[in-house]
N, CA and C atoms as a LAMMPS dump frame, in Angstrom:
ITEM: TIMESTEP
0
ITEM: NUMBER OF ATOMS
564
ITEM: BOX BOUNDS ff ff ff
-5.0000000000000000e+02 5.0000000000000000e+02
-5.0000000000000000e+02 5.0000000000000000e+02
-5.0000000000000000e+02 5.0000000000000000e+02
ITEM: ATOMS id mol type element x y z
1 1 1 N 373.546 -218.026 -154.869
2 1 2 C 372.861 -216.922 -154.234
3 1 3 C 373.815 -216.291 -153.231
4 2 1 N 373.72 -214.94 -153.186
5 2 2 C 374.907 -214.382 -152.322
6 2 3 C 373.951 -213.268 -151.004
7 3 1 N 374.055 -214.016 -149.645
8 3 2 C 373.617 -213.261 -148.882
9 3 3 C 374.467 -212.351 -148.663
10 4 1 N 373.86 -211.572 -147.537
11 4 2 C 374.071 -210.028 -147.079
12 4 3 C 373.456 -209.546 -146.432
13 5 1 N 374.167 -208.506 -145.387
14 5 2 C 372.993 -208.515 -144.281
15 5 3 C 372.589 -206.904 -144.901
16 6 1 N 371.717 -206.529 -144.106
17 6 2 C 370.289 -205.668 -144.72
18 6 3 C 371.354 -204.187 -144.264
19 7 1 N 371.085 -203.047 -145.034
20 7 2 C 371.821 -201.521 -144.552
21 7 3 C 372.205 -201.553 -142.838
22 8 1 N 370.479 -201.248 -142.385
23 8 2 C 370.121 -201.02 -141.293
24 8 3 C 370.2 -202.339 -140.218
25 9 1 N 371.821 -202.812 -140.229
26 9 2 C 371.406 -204.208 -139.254
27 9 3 C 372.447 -203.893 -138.149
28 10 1 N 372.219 -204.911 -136.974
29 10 2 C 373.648 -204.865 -136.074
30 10 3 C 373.214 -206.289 -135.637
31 11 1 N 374.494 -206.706 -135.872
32 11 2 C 374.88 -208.232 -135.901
33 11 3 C 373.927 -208.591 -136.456
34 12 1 N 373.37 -208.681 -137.915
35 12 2 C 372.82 -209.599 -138.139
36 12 3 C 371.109 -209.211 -138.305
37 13 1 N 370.35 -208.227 -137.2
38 13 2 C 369.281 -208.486 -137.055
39 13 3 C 368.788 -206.994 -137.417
40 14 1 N 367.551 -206.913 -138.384
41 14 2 C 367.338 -205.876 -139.279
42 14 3 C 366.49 -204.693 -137.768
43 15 1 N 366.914 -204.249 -137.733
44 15 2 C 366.314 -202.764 -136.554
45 15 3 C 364.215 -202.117 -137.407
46 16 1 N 363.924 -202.549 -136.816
47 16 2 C 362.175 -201.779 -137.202
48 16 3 C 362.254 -200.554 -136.563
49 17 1 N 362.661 -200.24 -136.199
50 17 2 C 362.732 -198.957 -135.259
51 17 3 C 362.356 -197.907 -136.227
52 18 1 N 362.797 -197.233 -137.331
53 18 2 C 362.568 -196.295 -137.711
54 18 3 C 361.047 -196.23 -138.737
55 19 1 N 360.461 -197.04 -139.185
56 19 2 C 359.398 -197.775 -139.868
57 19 3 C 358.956 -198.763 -139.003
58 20 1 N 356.858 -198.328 -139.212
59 20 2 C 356.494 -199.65 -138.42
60 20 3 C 355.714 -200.298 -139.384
61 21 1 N 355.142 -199.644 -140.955
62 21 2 C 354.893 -200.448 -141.736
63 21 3 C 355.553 -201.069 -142.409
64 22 1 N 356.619 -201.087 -142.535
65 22 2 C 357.77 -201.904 -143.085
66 22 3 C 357.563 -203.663 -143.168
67 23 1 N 356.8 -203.821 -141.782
68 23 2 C 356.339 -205.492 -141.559
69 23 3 C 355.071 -205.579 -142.391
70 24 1 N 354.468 -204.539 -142.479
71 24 2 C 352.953 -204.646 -143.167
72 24 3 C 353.202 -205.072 -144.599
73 25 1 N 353.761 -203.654 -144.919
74 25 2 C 354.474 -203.996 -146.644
75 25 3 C 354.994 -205.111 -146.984
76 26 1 N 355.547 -206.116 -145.689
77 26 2 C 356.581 -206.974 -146.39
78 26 3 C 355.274 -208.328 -146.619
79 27 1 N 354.281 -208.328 -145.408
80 27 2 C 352.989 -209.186 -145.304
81 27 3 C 352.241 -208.799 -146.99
82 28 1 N 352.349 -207.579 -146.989
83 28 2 C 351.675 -207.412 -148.332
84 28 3 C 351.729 -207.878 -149.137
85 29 1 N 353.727 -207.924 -149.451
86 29 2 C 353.989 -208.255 -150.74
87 29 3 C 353.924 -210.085 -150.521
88 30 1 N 354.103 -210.234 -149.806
89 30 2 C 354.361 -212.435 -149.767
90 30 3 C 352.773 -212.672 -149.948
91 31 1 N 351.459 -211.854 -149.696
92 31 2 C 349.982 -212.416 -149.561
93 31 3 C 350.624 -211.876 -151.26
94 32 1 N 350.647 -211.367 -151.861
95 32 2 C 350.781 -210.905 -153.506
96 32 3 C 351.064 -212.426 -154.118
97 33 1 N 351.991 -212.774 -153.536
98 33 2 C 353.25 -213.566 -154.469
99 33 3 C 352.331 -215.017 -154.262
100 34 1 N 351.687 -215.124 -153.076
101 34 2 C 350.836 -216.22 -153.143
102 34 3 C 349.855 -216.646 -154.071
103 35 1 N 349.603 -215.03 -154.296
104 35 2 C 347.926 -215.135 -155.116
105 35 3 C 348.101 -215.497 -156.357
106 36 1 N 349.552 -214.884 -157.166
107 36 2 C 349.812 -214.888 -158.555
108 36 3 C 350.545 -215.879 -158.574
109 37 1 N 350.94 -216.622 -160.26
110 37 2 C 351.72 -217.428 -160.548
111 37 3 C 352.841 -216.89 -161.93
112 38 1 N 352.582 -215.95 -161.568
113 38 2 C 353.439 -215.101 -162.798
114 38 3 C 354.881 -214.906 -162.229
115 39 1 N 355.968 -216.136 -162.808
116 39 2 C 357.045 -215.471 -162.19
117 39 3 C 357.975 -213.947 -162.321
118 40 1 N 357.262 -213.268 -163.45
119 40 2 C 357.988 -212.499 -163.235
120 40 3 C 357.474 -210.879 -162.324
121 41 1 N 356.483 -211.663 -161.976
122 41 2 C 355.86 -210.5 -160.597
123 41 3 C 356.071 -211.405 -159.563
124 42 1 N 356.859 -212.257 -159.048
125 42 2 C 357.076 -212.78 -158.223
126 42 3 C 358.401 -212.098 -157.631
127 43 1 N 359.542 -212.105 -159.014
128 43 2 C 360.748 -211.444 -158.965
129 43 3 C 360.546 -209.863 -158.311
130 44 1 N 359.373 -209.221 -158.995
131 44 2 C 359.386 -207.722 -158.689
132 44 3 C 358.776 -207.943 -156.941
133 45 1 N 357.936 -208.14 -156.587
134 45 2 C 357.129 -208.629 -155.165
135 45 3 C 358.546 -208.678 -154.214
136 46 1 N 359.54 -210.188 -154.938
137 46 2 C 361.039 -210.542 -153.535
138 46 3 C 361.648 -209.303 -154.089
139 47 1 N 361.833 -208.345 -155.095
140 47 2 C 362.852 -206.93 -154.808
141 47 3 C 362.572 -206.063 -154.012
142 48 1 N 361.075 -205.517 -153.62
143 48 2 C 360.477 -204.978 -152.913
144 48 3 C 360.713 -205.337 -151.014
145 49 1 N 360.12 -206.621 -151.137
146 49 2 C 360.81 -207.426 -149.987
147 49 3 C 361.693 -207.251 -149.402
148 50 1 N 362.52 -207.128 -150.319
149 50 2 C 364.132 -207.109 -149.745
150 50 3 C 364.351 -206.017 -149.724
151 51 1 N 363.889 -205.12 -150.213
152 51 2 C 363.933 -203.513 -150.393
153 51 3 C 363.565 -203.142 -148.778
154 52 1 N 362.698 -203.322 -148.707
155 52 2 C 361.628 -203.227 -147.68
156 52 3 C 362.538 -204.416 -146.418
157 53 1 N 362.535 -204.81 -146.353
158 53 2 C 363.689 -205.281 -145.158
159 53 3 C 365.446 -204.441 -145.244
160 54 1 N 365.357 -203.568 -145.829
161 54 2 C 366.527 -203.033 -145.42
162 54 3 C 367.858 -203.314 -146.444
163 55 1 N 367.679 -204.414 -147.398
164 55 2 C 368.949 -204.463 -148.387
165 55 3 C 368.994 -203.525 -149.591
166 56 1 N 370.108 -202.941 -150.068
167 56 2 C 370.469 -202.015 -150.912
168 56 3 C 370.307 -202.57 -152.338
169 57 1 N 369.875 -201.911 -153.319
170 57 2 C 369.568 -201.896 -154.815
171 57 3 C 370.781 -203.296 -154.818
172 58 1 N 372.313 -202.839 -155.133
173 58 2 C 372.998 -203.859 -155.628
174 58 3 C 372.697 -204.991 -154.545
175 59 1 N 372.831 -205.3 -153.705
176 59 2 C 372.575 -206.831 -152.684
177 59 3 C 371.396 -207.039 -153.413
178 60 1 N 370.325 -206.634 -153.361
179 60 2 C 368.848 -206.939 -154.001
180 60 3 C 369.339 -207.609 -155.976
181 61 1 N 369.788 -207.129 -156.27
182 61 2 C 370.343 -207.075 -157.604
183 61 3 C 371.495 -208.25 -157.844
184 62 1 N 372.126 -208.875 -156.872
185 62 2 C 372.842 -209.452 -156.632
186 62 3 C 371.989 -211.361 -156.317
187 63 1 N 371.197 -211.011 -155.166
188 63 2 C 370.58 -211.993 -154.996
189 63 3 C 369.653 -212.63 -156.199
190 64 1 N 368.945 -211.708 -156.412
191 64 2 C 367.961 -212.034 -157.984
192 64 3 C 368.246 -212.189 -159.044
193 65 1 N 369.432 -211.937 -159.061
194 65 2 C 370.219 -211.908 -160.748
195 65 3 C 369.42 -210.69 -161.513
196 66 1 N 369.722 -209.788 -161.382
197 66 2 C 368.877 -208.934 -161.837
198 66 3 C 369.825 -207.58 -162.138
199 67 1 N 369.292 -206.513 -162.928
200 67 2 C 370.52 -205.351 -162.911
201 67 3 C 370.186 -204.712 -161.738
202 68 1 N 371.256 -203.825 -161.131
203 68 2 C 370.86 -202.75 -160.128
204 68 3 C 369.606 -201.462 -160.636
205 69 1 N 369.755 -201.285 -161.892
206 69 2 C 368.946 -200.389 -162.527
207 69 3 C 367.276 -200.754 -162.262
208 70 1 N 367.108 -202.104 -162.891
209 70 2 C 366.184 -203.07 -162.986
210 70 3 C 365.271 -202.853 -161.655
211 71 1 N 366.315 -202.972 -160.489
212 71 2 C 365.763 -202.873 -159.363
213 71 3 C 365.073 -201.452 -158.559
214 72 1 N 366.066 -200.633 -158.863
215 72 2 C 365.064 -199.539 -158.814
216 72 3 C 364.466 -199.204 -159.351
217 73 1 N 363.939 -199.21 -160.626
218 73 2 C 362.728 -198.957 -161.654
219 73 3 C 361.865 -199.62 -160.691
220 74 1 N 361.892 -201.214 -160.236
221 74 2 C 360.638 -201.447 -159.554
222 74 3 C 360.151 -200.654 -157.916
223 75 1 N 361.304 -200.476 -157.512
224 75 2 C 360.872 -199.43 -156.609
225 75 3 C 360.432 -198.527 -156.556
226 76 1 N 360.763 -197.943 -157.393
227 76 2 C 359.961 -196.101 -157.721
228 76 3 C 358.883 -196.473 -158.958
229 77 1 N 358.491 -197.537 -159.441
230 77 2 C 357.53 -197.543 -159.937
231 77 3 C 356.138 -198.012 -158.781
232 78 1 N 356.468 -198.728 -157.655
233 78 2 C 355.91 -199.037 -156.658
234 78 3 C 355.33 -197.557 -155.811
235 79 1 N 356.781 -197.133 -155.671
236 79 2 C 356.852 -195.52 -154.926
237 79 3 C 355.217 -194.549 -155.911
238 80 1 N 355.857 -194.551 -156.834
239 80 2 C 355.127 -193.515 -157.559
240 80 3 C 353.532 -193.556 -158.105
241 81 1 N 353.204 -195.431 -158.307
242 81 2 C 351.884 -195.895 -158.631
243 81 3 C 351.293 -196.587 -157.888
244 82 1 N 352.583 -196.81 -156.995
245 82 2 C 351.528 -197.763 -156.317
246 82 3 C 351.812 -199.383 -157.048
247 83 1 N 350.593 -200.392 -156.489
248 83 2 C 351.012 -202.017 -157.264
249 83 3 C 350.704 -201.912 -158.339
250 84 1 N 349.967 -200.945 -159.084
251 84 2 C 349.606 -200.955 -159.961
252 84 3 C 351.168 -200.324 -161.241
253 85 1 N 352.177 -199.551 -160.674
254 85 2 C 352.89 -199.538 -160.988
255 85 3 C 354.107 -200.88 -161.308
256 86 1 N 354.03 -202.14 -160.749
257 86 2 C 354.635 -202.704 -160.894
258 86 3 C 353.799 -203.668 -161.838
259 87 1 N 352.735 -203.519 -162.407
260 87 2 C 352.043 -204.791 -163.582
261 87 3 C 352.48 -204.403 -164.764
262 88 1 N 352.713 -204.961 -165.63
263 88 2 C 353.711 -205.34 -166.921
264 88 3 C 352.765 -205.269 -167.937
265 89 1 N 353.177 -204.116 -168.612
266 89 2 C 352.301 -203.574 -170.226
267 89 3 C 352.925 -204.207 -171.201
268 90 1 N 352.351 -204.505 -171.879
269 90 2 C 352.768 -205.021 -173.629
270 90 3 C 354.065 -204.363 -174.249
271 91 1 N 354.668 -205.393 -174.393
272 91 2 C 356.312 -204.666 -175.007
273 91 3 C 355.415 -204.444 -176.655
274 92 1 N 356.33 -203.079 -176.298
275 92 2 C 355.577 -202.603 -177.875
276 92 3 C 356.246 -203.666 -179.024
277 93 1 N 357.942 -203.962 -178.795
278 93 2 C 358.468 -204.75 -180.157
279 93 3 C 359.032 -203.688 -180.739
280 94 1 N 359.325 -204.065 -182.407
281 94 2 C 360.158 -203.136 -182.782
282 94 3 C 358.712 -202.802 -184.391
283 95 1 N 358.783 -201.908 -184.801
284 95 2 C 357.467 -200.559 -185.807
285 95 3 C 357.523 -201.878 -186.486
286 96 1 N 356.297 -202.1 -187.228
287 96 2 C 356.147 -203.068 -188.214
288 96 3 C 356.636 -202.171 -189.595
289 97 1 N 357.014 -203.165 -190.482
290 97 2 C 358.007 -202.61 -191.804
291 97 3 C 356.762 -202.041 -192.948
292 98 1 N 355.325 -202.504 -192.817
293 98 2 C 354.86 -202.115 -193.912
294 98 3 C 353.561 -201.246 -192.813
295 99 1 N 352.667 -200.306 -193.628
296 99 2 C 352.001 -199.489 -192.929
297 99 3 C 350.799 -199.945 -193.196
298 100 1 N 349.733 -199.332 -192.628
299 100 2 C 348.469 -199.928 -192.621
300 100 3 C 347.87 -200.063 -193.767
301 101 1 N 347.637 -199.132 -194.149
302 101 2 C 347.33 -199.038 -196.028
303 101 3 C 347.963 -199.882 -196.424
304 102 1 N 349.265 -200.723 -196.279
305 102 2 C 349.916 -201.213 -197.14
306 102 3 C 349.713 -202.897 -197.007
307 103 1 N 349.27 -203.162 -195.49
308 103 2 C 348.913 -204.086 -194.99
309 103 3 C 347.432 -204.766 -195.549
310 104 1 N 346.552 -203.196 -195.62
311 104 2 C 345.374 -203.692 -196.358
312 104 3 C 345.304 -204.195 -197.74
313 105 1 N 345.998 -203.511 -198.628
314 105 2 C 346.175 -203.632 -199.913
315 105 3 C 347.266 -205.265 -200.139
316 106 1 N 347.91 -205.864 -199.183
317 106 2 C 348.135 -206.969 -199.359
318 106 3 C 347.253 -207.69 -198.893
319 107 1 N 345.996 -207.697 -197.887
320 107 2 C 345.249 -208.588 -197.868
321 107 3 C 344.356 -208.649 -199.124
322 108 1 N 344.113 -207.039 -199.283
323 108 2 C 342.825 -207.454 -200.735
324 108 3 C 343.294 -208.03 -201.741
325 109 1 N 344.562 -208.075 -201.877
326 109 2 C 345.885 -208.763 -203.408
327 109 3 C 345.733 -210.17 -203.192
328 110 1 N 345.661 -210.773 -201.902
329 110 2 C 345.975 -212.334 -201.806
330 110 3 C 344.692 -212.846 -201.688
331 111 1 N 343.527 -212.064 -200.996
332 111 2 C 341.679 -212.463 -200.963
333 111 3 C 340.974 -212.42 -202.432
334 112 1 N 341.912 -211.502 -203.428
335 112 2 C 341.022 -211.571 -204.693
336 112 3 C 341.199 -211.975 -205.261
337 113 1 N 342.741 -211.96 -205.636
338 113 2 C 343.748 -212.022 -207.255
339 113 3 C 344.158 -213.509 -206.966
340 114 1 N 344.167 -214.431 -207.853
341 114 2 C 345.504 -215.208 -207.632
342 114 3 C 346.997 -215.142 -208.256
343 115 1 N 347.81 -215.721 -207.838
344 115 2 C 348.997 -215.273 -208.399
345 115 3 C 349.118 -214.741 -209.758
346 116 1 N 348.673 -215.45 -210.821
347 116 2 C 349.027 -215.449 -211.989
348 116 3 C 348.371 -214.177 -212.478
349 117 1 N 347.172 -213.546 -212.268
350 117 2 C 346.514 -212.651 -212.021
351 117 3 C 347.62 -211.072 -211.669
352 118 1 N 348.581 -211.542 -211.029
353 118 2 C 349.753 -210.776 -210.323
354 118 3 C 351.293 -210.801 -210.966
355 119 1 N 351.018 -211.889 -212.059
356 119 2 C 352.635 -211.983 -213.065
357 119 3 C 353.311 -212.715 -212.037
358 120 1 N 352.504 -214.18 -211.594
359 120 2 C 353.267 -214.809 -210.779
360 120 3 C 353.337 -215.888 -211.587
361 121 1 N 353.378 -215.863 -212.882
362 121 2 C 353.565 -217.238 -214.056
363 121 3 C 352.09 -217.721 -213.987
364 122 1 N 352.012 -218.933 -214.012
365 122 2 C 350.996 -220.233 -214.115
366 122 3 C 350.83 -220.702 -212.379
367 123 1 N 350.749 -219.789 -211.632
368 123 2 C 350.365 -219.891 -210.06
369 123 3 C 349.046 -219.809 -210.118
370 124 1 N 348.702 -220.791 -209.067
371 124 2 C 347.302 -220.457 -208.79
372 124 3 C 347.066 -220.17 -207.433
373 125 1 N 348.139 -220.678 -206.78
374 125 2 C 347.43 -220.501 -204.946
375 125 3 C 348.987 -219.732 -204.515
376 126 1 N 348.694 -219.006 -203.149
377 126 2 C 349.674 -218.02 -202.604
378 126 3 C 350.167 -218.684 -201.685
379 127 1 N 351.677 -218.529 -201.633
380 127 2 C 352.483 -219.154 -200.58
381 127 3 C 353.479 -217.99 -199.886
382 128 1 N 353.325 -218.339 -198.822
383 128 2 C 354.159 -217.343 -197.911
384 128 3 C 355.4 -216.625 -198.94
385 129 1 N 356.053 -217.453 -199.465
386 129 2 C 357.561 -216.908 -200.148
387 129 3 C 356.868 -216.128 -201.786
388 130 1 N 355.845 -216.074 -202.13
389 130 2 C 355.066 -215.576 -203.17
390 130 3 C 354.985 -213.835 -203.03
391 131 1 N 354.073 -214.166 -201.687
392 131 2 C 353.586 -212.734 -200.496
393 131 3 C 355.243 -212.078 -200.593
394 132 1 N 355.602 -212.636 -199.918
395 132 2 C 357.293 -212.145 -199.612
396 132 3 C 357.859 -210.87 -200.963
397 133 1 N 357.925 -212.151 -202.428
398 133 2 C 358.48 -211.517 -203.409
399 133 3 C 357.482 -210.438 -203.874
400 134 1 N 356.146 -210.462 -203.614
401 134 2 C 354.768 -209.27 -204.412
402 134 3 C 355.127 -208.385 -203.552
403 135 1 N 355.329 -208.105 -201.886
404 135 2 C 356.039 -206.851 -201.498
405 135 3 C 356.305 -206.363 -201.532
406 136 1 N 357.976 -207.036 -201.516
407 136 2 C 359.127 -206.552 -202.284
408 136 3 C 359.114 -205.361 -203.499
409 137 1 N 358.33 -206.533 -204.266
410 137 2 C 358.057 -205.549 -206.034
411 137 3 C 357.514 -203.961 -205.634
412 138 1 N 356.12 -204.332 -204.642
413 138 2 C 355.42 -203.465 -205.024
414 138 3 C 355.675 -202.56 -203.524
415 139 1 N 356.224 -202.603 -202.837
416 139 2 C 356.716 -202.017 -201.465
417 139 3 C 357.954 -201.384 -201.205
418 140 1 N 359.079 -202.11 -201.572
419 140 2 C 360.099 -202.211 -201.57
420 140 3 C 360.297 -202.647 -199.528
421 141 1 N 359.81 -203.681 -199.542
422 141 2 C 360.314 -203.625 -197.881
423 141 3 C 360.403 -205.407 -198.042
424 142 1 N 361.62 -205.963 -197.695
425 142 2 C 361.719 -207.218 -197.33
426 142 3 C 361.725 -208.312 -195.88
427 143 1 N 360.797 -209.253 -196.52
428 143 2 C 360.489 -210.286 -195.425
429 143 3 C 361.087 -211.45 -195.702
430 144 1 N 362.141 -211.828 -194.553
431 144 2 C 362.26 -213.646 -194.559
432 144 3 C 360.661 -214 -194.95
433 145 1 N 360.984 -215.29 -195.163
434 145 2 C 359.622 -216.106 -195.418
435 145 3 C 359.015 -216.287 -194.476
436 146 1 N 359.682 -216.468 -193.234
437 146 2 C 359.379 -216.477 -192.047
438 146 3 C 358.335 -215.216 -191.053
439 147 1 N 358.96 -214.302 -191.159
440 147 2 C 358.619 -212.719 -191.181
441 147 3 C 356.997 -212.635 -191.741
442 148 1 N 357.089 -213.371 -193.333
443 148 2 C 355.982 -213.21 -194.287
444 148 3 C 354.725 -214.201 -193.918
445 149 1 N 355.447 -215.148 -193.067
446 149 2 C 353.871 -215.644 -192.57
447 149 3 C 353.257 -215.24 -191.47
448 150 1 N 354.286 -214.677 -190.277
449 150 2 C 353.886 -213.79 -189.116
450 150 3 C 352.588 -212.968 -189.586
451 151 1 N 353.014 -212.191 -190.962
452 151 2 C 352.303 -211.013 -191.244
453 151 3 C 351.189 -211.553 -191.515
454 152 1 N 351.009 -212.552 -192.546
455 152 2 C 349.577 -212.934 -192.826
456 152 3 C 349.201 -213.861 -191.766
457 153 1 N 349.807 -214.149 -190.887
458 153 2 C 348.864 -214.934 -189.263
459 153 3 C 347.984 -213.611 -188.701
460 154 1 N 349.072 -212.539 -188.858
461 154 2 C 348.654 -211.101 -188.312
462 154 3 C 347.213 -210.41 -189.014
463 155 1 N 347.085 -211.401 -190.351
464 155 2 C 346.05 -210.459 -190.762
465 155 3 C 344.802 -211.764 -191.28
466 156 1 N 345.061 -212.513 -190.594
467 156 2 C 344.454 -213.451 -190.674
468 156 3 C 344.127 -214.636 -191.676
469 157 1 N 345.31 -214.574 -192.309
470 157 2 C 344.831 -215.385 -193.65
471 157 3 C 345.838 -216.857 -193.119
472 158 1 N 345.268 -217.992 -193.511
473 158 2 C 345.915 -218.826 -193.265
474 158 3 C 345.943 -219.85 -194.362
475 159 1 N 346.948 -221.121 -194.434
476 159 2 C 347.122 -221.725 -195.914
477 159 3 C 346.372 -222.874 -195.452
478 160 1 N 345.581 -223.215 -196.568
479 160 2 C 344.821 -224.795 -196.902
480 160 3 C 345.556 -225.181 -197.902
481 161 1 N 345.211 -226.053 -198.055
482 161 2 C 346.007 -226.556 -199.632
483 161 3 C 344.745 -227.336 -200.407
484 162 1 N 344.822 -226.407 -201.289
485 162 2 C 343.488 -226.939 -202.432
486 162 3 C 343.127 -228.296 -202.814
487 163 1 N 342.228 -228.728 -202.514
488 163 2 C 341.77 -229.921 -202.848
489 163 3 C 341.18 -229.717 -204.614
490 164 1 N 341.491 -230.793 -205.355
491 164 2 C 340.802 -230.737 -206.773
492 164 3 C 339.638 -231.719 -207.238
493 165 1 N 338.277 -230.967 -207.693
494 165 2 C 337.74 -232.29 -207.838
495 165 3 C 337.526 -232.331 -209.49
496 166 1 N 337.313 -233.635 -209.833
497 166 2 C 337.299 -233.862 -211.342
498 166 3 C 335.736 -233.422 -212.066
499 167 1 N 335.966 -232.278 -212.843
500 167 2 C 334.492 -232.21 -213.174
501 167 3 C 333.854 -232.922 -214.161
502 168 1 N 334.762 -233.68 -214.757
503 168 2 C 334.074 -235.199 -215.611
504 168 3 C 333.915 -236.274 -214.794
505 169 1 N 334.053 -236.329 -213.157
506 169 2 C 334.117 -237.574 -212.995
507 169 3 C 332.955 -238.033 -212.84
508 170 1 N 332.755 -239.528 -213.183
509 170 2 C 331.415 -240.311 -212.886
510 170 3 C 331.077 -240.882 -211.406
511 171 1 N 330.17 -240.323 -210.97
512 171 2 C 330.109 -240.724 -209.361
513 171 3 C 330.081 -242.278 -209.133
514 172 1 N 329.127 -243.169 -209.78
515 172 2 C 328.594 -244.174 -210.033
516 172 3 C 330.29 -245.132 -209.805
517 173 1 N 330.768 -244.83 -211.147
518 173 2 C 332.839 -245.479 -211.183
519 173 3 C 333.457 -245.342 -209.717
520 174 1 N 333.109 -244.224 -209.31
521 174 2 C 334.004 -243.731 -208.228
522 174 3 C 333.717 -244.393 -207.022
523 175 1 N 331.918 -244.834 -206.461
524 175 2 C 331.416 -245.618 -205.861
525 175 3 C 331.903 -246.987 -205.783
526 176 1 N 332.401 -247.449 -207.235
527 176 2 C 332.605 -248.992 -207.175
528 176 3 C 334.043 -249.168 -207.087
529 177 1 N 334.496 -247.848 -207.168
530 177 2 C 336.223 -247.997 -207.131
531 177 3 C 336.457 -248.325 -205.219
532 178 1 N 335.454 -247.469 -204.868
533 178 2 C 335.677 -247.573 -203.518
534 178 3 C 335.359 -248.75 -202.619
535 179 1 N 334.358 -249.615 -203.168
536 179 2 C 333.737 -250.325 -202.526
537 179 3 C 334.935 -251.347 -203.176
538 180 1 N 335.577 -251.786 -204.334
539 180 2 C 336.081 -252.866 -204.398
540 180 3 C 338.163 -252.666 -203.591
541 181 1 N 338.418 -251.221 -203.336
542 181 2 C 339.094 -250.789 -202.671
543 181 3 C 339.082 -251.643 -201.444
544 182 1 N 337.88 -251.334 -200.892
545 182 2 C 337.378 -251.419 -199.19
546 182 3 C 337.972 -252.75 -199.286
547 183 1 N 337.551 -253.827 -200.478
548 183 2 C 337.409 -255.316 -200.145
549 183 3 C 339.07 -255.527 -200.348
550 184 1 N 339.497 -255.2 -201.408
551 184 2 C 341.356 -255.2 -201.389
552 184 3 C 342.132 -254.649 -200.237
553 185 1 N 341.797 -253.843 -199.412
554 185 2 C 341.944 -253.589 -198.155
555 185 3 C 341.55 -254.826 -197.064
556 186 1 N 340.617 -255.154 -197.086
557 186 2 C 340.642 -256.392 -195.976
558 186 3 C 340.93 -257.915 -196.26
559 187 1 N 340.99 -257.717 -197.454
560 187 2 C 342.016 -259.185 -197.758
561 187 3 C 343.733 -259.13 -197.906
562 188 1 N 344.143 -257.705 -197.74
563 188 2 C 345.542 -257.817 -197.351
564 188 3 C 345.761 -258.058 -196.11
């Protein structure tokens, strides 16, 4: 951490003289930093601080590890909105690759059809890298496999893995398989 003394100092000790809310603001921002546990409104709260006691963008920028840029955005977003200027909106991210229509029409493809249904051979159940290649075909937009399960977390579909039951089986067999199971189990 690299101190520094504040613009407005002599020897050392920051001058109030020209600002008398300057102490208020600074009470403001530390009752803030108490209330929340979000460090990264903690960071914006000590730039202000230090703003507000008299140190310059780079010293402020310096101490926090932070860019000089960084630091005034939070100031003049403070300046201009108010605290409400300094609370943190949803990073948009980067445009999703397929469009809404296109998003729908892969959920109704994987909720109705099963693969094979789709010229996916002798498939019966959909797997992320399946989704991936039916895209592709019918989109032209490619997903890691990775990418391809984001999307269907995104649209809510999630994988079970099919259980099979035997439709010849005899319940009665299956009862006594289990029960003489149970007993080969407690004599090992």
């Amino acid at each position: 951490m690299i101190l520094c003394k504040p613009k407005n100092s002599i020897g050392g000790v920051k001058m109030y003289s020209e600002k008398t809310n300057e102490k208020s603001e600074i009470k403001y921002f530390k009752k803030l930093m108490r209330e929340t546990e979000d460090d990264r409104m903690h960071i914006r709260y000590n730039a202000l601080i230090l703003h507000y006691r008299g140190y310059t963008n780079v010293h402020i920028a310096s101490i926090l590890e932070l860019c000089k840029h960084t630091v005034g955005n939070y100031i003049n977003a403070y300046k201009a909105e108010g605290i409400e200027g300094l609370e943190m909106g949803k990073s948009p991210g980067l445009p999703r690759y397929l469009t809404a229509e296109q998003e729908r029409k892969l959920y109704e493809v994987i909720t109705t059809k099963t693969p094979d249904e789709v010229s996916f051979g002798l498939r019966k159940n959909w797997t992320a890298d399946m989704a991936r290649k039916w895209v592709k075909d019918n989109f032209g937009v490619e997903y890691s496999t990775r990418g391809m399960q984001d999307v269907l977390h995104r649209l809510n579909l999630s994988y079970t893995r099919p259980t099979y039951t035997m439709a010849k089986a005899d319940e009665a067999k299956q009862e006594e398989f289990k029960e003489d199971f149970d007993l080969l189990k407690k004599l090992a």
